[in-house]
Structure formats: C-alpha cells, structure tokens
PDBQT receptor file of N, H, CA, C and O in Angstrom, charges set to zero:
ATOM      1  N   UNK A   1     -74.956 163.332  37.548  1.00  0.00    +0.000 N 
ATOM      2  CA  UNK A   1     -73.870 164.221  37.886  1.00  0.00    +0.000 C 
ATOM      3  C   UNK A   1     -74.160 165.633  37.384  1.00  0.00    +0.000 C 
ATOM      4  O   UNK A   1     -74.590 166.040  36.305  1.00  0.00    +0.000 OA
ATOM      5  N   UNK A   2     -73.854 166.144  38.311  1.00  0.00    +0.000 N 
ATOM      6  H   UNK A   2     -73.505 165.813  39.188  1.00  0.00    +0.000 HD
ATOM      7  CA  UNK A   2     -73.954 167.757  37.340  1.00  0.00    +0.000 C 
ATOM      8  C   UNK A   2     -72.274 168.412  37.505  1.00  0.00    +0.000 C 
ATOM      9  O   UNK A   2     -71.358 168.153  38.285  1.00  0.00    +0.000 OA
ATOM     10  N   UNK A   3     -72.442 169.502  36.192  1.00  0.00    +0.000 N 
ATOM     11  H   UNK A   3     -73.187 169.713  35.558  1.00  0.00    +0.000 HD
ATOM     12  CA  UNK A   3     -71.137 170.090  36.040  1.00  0.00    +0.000 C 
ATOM     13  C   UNK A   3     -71.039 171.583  36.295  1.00  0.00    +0.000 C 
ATOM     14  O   UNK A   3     -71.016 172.360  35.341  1.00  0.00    +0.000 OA
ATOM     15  N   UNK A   4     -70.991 171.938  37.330  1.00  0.00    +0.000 N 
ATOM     16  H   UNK A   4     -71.010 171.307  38.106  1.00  0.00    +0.000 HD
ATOM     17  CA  UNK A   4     -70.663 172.888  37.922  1.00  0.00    +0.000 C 
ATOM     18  C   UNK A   4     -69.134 173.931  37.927  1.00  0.00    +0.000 C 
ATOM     19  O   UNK A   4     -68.876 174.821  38.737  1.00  0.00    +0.000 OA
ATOM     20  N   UNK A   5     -68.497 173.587  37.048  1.00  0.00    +0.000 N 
ATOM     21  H   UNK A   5     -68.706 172.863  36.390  1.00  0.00    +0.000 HD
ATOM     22  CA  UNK A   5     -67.081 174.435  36.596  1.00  0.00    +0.000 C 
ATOM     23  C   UNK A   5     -67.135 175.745  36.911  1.00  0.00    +0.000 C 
ATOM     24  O   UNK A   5     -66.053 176.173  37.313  1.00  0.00    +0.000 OA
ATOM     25  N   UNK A   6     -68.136 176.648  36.864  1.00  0.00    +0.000 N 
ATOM     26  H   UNK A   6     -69.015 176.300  36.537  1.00  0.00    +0.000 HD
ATOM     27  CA  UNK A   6     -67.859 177.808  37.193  1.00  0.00    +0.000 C 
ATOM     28  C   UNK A   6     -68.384 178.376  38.486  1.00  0.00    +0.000 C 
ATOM     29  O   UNK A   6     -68.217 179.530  38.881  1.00  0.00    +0.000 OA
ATOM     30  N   UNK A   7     -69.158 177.235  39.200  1.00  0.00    +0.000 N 
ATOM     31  H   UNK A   7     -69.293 176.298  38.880  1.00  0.00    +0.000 HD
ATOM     32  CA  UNK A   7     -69.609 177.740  40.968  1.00  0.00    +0.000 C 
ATOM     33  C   UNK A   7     -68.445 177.516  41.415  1.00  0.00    +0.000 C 
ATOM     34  O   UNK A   7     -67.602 176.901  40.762  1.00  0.00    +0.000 OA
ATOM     35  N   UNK A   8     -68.282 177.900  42.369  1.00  0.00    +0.000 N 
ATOM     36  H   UNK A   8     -68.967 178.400  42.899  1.00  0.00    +0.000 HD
ATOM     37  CA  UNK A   8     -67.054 177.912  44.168  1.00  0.00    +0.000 C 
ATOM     38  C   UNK A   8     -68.237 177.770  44.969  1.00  0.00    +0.000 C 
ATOM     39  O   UNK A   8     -67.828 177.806  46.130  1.00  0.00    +0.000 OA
ATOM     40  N   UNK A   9     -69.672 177.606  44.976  1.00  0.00    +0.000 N 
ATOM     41  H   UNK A   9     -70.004 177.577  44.033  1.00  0.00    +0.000 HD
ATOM     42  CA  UNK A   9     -70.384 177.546  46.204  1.00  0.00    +0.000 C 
ATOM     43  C   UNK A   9     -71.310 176.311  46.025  1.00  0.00    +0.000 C 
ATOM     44  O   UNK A   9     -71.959 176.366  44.981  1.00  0.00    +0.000 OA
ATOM     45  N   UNK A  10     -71.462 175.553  46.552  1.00  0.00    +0.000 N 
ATOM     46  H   UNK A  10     -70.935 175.509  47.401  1.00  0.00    +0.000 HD
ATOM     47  CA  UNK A  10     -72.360 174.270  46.442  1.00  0.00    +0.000 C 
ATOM     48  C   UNK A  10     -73.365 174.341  47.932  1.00  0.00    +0.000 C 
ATOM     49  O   UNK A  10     -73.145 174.485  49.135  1.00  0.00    +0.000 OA
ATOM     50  N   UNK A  11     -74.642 174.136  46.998  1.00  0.00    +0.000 N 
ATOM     51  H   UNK A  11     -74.821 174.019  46.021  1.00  0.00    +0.000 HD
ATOM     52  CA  UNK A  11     -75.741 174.581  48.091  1.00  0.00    +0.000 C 
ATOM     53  C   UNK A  11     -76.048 173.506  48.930  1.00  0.00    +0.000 C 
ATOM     54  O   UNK A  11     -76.980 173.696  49.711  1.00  0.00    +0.000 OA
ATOM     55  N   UNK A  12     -75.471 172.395  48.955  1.00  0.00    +0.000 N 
ATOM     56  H   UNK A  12     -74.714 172.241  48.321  1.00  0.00    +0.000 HD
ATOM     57  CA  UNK A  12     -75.737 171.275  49.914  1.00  0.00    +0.000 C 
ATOM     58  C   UNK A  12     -74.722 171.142  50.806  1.00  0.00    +0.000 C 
ATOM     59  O   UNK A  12     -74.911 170.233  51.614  1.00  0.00    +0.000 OA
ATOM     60  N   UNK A  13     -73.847 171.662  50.911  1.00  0.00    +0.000 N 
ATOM     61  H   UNK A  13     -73.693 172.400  50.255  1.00  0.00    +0.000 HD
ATOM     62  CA  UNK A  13     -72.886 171.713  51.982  1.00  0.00    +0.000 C 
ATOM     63  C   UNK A  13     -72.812 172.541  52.683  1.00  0.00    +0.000 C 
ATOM     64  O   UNK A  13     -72.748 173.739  52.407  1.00  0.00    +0.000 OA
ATOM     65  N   UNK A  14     -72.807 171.719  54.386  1.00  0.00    +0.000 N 
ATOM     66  H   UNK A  14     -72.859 170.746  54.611  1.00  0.00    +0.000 HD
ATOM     67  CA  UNK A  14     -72.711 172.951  55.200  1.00  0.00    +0.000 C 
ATOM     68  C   UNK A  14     -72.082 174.015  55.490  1.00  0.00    +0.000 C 
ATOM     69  O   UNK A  14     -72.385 174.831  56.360  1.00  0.00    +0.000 OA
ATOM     70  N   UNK A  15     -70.730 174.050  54.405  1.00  0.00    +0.000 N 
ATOM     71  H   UNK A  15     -70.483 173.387  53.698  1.00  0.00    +0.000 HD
ATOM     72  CA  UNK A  15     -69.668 175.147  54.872  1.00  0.00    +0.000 C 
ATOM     73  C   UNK A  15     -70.567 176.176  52.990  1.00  0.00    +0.000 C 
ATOM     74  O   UNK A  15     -70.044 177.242  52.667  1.00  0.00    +0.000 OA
ATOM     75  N   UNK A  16     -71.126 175.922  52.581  1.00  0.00    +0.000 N 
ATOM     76  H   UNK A  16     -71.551 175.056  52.844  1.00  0.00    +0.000 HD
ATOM     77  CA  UNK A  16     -71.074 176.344  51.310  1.00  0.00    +0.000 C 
ATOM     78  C   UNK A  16     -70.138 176.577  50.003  1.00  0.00    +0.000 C 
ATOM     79  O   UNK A  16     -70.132 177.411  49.098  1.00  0.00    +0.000 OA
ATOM     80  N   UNK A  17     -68.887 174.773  50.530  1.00  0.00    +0.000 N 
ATOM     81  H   UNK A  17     -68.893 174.095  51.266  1.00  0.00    +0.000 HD
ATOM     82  CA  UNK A  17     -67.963 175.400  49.697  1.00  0.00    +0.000 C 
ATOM     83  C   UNK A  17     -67.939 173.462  49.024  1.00  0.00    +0.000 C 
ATOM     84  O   UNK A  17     -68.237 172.483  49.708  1.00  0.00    +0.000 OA
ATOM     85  N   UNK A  18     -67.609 173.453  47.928  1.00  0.00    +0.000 N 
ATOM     86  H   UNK A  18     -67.367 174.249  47.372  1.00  0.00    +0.000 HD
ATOM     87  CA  UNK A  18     -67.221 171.911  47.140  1.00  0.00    +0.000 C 
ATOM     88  C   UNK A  18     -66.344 171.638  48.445  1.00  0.00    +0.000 C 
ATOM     89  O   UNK A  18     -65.633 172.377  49.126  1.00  0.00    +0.000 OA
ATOM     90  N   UNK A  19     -66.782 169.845  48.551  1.00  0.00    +0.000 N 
ATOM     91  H   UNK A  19     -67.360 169.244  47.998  1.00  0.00    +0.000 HD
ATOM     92  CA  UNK A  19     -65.859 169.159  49.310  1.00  0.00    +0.000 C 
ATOM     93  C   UNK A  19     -65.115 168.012  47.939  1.00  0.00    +0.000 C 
ATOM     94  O   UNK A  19     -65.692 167.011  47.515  1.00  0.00    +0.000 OA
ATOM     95  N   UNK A  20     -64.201 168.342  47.623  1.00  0.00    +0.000 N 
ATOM     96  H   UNK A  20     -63.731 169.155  47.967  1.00  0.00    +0.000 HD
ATOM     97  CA  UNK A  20     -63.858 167.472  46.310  1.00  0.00    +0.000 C 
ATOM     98  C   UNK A  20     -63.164 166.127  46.676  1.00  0.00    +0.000 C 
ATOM     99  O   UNK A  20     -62.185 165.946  47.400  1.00  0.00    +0.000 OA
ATOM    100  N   UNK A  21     -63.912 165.245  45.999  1.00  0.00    +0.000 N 
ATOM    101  H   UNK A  21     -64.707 165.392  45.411  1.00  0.00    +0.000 HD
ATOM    102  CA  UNK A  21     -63.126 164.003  46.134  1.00  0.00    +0.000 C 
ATOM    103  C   UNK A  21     -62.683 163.680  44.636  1.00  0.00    +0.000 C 
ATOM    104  O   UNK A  21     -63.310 163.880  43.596  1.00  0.00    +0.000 OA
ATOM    105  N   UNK A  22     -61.336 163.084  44.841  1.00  0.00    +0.000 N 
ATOM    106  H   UNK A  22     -60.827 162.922  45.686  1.00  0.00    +0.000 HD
ATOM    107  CA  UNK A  22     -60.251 163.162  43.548  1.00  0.00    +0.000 C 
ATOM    108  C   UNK A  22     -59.915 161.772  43.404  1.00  0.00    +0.000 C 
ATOM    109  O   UNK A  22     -59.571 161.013  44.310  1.00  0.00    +0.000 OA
ATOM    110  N   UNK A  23     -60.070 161.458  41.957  1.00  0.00    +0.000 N 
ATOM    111  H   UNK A  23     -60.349 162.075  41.221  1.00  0.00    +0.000 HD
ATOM    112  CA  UNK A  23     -59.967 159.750  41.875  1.00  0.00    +0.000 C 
ATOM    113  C   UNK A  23     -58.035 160.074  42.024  1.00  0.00    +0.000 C 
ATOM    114  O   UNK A  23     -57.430 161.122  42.249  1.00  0.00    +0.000 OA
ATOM    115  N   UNK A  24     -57.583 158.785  41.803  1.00  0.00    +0.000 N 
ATOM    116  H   UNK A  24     -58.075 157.934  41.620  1.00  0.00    +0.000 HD
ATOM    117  CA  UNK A  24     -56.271 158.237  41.741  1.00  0.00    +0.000 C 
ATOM    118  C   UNK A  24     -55.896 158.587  40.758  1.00  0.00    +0.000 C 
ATOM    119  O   UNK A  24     -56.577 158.385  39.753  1.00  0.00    +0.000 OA
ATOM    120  N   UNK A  25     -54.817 159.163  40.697  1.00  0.00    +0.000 N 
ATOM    121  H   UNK A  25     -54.264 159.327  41.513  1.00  0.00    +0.000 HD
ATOM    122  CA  UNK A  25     -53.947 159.529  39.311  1.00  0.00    +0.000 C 
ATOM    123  C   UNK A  25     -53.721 158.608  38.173  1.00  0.00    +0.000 C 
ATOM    124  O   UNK A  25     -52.949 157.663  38.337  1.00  0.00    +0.000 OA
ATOM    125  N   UNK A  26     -54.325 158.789  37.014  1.00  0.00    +0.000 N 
ATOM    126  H   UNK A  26     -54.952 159.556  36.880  1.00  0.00    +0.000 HD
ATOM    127  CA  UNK A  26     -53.785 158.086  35.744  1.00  0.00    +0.000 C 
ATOM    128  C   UNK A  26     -53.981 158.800  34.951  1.00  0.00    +0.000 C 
ATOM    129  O   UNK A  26     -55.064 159.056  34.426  1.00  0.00    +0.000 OA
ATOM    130  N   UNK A  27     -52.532 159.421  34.648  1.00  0.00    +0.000 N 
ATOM    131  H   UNK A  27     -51.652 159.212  35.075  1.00  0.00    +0.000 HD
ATOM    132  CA  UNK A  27     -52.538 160.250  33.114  1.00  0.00    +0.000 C 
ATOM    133  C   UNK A  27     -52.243 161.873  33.809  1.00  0.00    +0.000 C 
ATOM    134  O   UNK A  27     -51.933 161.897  35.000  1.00  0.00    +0.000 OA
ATOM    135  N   UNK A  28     -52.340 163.118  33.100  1.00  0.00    +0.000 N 
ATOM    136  H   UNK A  28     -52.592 163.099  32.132  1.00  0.00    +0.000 HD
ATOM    137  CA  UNK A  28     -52.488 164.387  33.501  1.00  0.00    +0.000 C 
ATOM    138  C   UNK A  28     -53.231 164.566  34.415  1.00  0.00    +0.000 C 
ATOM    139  O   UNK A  28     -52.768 164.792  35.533  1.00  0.00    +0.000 OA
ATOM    140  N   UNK A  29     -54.418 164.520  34.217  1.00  0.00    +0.000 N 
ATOM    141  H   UNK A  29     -54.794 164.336  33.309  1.00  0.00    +0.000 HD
ATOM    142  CA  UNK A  29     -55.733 164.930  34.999  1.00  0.00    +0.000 C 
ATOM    143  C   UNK A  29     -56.273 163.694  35.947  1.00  0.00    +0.000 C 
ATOM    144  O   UNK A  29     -56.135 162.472  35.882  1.00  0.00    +0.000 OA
ATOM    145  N   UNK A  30     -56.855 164.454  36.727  1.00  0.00    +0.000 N 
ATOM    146  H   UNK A  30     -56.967 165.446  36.780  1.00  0.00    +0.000 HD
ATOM    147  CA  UNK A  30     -57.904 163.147  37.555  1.00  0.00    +0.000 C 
ATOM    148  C   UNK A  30     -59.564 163.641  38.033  1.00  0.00    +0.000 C 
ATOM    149  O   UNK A  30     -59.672 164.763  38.528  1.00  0.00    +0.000 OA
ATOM    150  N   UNK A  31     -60.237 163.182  37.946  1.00  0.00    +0.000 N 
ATOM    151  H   UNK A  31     -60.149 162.271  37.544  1.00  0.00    +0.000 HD
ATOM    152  CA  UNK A  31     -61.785 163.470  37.726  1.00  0.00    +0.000 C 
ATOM    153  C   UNK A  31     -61.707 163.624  39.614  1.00  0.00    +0.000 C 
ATOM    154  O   UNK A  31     -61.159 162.895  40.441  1.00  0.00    +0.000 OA
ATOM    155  N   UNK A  32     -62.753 165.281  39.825  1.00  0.00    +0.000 N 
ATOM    156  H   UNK A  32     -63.197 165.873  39.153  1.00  0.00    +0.000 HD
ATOM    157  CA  UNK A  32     -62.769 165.151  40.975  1.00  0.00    +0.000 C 
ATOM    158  C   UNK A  32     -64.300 165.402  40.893  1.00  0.00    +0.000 C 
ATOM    159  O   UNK A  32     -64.770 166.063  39.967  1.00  0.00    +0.000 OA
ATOM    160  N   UNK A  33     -65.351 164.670  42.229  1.00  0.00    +0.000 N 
ATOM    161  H   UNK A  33     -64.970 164.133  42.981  1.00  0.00    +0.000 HD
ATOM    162  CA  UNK A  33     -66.343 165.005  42.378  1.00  0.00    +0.000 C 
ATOM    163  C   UNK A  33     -67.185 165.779  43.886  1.00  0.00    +0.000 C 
ATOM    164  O   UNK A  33     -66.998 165.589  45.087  1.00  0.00    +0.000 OA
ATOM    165  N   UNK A  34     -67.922 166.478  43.313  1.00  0.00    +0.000 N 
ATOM    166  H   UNK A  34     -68.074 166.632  42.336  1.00  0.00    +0.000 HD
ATOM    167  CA  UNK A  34     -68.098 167.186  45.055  1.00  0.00    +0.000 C 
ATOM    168  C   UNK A  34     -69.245 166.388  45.653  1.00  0.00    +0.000 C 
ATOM    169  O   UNK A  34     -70.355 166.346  45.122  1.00  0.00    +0.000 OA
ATOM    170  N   UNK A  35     -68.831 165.552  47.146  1.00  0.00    +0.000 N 
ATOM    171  H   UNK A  35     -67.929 165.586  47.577  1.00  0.00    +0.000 HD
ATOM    172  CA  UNK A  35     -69.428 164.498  47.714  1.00  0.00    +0.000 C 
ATOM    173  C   UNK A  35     -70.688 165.481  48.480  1.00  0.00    +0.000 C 
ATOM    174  O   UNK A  35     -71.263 164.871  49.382  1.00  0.00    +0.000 OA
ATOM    175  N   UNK A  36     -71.020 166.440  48.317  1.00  0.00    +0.000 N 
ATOM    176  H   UNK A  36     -70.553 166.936  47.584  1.00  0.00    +0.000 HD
ATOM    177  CA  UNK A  36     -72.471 167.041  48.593  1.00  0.00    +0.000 C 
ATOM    178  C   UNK A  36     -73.576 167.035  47.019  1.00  0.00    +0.000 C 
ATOM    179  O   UNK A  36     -74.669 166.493  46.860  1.00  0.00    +0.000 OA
ATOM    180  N   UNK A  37     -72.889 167.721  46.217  1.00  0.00    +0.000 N 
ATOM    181  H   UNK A  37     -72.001 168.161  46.347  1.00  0.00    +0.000 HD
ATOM    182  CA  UNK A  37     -74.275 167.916  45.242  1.00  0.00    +0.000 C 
ATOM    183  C   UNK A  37     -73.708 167.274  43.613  1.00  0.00    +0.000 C 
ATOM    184  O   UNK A  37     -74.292 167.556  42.567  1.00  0.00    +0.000 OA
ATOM    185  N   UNK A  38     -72.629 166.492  43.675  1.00  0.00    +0.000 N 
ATOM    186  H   UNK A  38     -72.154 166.262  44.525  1.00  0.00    +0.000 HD
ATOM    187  CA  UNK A  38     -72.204 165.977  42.772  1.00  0.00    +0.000 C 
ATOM    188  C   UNK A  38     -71.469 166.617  41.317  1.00  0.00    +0.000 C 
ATOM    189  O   UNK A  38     -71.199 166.047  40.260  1.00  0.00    +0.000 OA
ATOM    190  N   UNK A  39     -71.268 168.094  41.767  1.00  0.00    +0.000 N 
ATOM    191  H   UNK A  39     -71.487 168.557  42.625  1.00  0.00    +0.000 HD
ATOM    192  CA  UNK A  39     -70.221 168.180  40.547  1.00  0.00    +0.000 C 
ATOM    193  C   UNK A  39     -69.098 167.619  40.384  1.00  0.00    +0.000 C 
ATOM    194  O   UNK A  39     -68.520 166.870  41.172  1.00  0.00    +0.000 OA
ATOM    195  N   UNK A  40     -68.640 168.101  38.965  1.00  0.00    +0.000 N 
ATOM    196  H   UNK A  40     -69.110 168.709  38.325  1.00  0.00    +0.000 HD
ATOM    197  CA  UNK A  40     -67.649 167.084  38.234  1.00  0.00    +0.000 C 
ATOM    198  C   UNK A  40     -66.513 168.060  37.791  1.00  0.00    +0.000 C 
ATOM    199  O   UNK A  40     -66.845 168.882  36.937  1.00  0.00    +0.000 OA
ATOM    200  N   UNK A  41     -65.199 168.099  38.247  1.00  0.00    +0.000 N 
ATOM    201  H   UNK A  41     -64.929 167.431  38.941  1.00  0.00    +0.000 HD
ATOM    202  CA  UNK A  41     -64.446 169.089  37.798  1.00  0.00    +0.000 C 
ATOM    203  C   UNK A  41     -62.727 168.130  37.752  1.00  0.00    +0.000 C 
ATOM    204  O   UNK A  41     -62.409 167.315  38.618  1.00  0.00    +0.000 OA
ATOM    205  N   UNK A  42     -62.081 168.403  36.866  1.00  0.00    +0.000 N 
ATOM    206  H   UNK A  42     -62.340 169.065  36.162  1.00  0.00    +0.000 HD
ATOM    207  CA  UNK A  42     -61.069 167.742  36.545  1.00  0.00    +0.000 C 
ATOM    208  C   UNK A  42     -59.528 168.525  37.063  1.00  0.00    +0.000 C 
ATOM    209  O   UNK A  42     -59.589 169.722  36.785  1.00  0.00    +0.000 OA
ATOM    210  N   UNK A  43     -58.426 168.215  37.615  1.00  0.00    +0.000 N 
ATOM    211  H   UNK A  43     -58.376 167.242  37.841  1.00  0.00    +0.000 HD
ATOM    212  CA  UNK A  43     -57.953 168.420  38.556  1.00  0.00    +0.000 C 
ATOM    213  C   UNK A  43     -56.555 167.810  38.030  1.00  0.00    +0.000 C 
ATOM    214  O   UNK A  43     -56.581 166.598  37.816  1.00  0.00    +0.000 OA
ATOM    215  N   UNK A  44     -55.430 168.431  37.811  1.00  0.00    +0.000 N 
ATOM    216  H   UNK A  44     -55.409 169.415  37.985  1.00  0.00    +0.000 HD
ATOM    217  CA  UNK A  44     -53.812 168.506  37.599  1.00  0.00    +0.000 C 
ATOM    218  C   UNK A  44     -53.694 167.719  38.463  1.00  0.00    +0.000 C 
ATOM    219  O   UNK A  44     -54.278 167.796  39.544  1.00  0.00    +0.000 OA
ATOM    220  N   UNK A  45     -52.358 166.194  37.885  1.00  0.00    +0.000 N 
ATOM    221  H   UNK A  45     -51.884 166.131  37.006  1.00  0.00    +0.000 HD
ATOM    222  CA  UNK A  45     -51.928 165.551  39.214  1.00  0.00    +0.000 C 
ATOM    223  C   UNK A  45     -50.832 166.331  39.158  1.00  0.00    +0.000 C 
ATOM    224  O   UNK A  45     -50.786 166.420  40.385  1.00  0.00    +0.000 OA
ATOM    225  N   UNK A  46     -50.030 166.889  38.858  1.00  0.00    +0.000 N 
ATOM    226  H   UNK A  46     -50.067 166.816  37.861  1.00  0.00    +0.000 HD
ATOM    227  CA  UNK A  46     -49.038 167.315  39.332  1.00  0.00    +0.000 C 
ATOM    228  C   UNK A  46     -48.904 169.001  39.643  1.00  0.00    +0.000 C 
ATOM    229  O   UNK A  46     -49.700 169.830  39.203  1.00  0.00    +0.000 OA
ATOM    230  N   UNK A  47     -47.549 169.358  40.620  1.00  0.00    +0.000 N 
ATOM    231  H   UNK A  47     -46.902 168.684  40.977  1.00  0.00    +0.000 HD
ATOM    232  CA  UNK A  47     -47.984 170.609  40.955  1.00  0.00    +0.000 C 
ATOM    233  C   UNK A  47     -46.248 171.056  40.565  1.00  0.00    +0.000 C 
ATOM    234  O   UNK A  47     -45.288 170.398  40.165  1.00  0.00    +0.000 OA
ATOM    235  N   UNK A  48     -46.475 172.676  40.959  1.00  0.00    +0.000 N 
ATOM    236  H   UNK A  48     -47.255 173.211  41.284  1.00  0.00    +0.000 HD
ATOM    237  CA  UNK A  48     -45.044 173.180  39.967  1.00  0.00    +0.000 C 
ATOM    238  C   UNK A  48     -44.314 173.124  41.163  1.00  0.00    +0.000 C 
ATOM    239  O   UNK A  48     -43.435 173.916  40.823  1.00  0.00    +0.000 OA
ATOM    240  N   UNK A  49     -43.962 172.755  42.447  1.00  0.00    +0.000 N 
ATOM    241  H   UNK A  49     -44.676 172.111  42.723  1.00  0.00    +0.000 HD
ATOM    242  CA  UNK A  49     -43.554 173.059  44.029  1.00  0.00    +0.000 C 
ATOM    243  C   UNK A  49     -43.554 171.953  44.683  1.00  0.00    +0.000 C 
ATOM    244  O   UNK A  49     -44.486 171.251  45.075  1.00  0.00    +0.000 OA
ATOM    245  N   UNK A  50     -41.928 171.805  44.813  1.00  0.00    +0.000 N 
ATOM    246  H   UNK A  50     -41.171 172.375  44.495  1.00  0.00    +0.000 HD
ATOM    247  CA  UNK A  50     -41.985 170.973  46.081  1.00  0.00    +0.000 C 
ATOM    248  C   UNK A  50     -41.987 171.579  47.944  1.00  0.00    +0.000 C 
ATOM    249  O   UNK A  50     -41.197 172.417  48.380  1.00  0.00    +0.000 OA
ATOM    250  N   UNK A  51     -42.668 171.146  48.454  1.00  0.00    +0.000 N 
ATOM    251  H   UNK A  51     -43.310 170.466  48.100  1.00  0.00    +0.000 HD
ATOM    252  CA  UNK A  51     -42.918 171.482  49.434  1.00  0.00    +0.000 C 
ATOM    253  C   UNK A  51     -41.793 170.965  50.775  1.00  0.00    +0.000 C 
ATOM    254  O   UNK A  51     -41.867 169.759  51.010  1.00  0.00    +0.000 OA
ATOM    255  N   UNK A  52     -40.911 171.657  51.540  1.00  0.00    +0.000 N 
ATOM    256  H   UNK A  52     -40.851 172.637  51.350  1.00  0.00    +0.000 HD
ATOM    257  CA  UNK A  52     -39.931 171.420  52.218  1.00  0.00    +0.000 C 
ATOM    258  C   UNK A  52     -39.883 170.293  53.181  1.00  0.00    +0.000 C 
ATOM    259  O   UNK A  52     -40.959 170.168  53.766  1.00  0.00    +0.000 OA
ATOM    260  N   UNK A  53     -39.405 169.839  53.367  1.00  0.00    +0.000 N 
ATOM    261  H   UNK A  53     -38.531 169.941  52.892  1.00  0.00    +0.000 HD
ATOM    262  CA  UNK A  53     -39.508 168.997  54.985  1.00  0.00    +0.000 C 
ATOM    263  C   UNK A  53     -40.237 169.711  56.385  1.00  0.00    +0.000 C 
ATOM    264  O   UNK A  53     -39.576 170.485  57.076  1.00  0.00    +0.000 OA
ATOM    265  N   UNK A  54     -40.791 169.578  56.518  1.00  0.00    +0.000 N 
ATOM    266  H   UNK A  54     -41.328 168.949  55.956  1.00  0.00    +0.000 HD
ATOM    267  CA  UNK A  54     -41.545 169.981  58.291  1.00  0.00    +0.000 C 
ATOM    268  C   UNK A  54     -41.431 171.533  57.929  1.00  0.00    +0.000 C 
ATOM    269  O   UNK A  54     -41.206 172.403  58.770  1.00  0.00    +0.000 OA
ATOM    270  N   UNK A  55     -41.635 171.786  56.431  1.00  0.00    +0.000 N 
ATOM    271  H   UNK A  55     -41.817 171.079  55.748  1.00  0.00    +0.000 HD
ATOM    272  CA  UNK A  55     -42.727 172.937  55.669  1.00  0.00    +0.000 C 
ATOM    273  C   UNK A  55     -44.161 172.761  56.470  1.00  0.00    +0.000 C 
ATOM    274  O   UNK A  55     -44.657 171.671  56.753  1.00  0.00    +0.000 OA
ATOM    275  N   UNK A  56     -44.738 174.083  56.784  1.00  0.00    +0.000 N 
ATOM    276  H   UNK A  56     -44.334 174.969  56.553  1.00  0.00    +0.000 HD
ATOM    277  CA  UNK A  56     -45.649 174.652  57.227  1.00  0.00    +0.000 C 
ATOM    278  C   UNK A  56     -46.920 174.958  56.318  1.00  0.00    +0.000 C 
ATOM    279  O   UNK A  56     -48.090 175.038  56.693  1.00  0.00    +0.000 OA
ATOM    280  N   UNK A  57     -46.264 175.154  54.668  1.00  0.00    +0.000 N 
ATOM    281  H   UNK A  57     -45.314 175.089  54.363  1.00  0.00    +0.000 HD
ATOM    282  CA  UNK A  57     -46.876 175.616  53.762  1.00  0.00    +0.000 C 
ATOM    283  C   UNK A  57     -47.709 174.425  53.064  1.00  0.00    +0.000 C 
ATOM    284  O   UNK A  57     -47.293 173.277  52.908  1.00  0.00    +0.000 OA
ATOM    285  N   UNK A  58     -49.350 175.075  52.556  1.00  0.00    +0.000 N 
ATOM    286  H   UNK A  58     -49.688 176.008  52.682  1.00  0.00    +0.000 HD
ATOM    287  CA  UNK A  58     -49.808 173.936  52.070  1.00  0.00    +0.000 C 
ATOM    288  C   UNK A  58     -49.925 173.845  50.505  1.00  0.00    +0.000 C 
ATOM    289  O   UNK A  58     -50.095 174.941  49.970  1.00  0.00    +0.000 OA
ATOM    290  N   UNK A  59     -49.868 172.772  49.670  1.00  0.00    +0.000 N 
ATOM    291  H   UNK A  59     -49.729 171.882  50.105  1.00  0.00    +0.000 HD
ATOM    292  CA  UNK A  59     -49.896 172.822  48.900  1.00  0.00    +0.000 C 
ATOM    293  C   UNK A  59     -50.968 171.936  48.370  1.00  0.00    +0.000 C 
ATOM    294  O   UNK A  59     -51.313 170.829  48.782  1.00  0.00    +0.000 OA
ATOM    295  N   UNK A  60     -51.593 172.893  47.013  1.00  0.00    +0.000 N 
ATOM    296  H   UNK A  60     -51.313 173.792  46.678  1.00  0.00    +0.000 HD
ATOM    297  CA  UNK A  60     -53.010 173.252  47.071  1.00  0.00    +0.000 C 
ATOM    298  C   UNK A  60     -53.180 172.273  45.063  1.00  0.00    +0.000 C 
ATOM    299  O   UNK A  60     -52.329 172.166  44.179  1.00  0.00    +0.000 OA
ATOM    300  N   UNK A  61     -54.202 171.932  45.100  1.00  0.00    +0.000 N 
ATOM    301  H   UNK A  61     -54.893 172.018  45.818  1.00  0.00    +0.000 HD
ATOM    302  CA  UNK A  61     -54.341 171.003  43.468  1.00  0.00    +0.000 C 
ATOM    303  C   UNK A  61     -54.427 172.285  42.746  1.00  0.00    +0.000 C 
ATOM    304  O   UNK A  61     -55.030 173.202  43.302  1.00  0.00    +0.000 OA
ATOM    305  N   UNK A  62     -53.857 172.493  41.469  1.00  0.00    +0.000 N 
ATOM    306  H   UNK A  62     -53.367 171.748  41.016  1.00  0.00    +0.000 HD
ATOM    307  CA  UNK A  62     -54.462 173.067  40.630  1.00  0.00    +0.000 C 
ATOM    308  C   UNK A  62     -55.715 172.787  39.652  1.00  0.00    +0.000 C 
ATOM    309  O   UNK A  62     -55.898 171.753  39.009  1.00  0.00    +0.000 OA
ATOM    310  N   UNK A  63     -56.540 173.935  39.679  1.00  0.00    +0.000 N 
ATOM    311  H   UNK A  63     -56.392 174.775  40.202  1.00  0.00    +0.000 HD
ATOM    312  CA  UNK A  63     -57.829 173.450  38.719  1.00  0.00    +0.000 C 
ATOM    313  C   UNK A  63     -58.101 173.439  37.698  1.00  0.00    +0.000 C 
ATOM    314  O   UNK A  63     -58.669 174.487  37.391  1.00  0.00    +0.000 OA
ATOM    315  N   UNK A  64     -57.990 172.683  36.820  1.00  0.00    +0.000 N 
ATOM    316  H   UNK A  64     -57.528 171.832  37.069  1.00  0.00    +0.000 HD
ATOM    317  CA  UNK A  64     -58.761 173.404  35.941  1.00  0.00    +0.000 C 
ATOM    318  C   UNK A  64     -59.350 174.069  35.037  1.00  0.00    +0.000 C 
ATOM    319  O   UNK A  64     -59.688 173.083  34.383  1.00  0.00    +0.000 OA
ATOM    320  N   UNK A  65     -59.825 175.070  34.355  1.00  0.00    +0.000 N 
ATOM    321  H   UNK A  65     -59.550 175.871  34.887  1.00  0.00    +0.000 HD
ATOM    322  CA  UNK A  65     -61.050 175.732  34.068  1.00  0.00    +0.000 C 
ATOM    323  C   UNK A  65     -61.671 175.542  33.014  1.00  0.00    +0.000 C 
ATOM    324  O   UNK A  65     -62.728 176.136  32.805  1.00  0.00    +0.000 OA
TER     325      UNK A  65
C-alpha cells in the first residue's frame, strides 16, 4: 500500500484523479483506498448536512488530513 495523503493526482488513473473505495463504517473514520495505485487515506463517516428530498445538491465525504 502506499500513503499518499498529500497527492489529489494518482498516476495510474485515467482521469488523473484517486478513485476511492471506502470500507463500511465502524467507529469515526473508515479506511479508504484508491483502486488505481493503492493509496490509503482515512475518511469521516459522518457529515455536518442533511441533504433535502429530491435535493439536487451533492454531498461530498470529508477528508481527512
């Protein structure tokens, strides 16, 4: 695994951006990993916003740092 915390750009993906996959919530945090070059970055389950009914708006994980 590598730990990449301070890139936003991962060189194995075609868009050049982390595609993060996020385990299942247990506890505060949840371990996310990027399914191109394998970083490791840890990820808030919860967020400060609830998001409306047939809301338009997306709501986004917090990271982090």
């Amino acid at each position: 695994m590598v730990d990449n915390r301070g890139s936003t750009q991962c060189p194995r993906s075609p868009t050049e951006a982390h595609h993060w996959m996020i385990a299942g919530q247990d506890g505060a945090t949840s371990e996310g990993t990027c399914r191109y070059c394998g970083a490791v970055k840890n990820f808030y389950n919860s967020v400060n916003i609830r998001p409306m009914a047939n809301s338009k708006t997306k709501v986004r994980v917090k990271e982090i740092n």
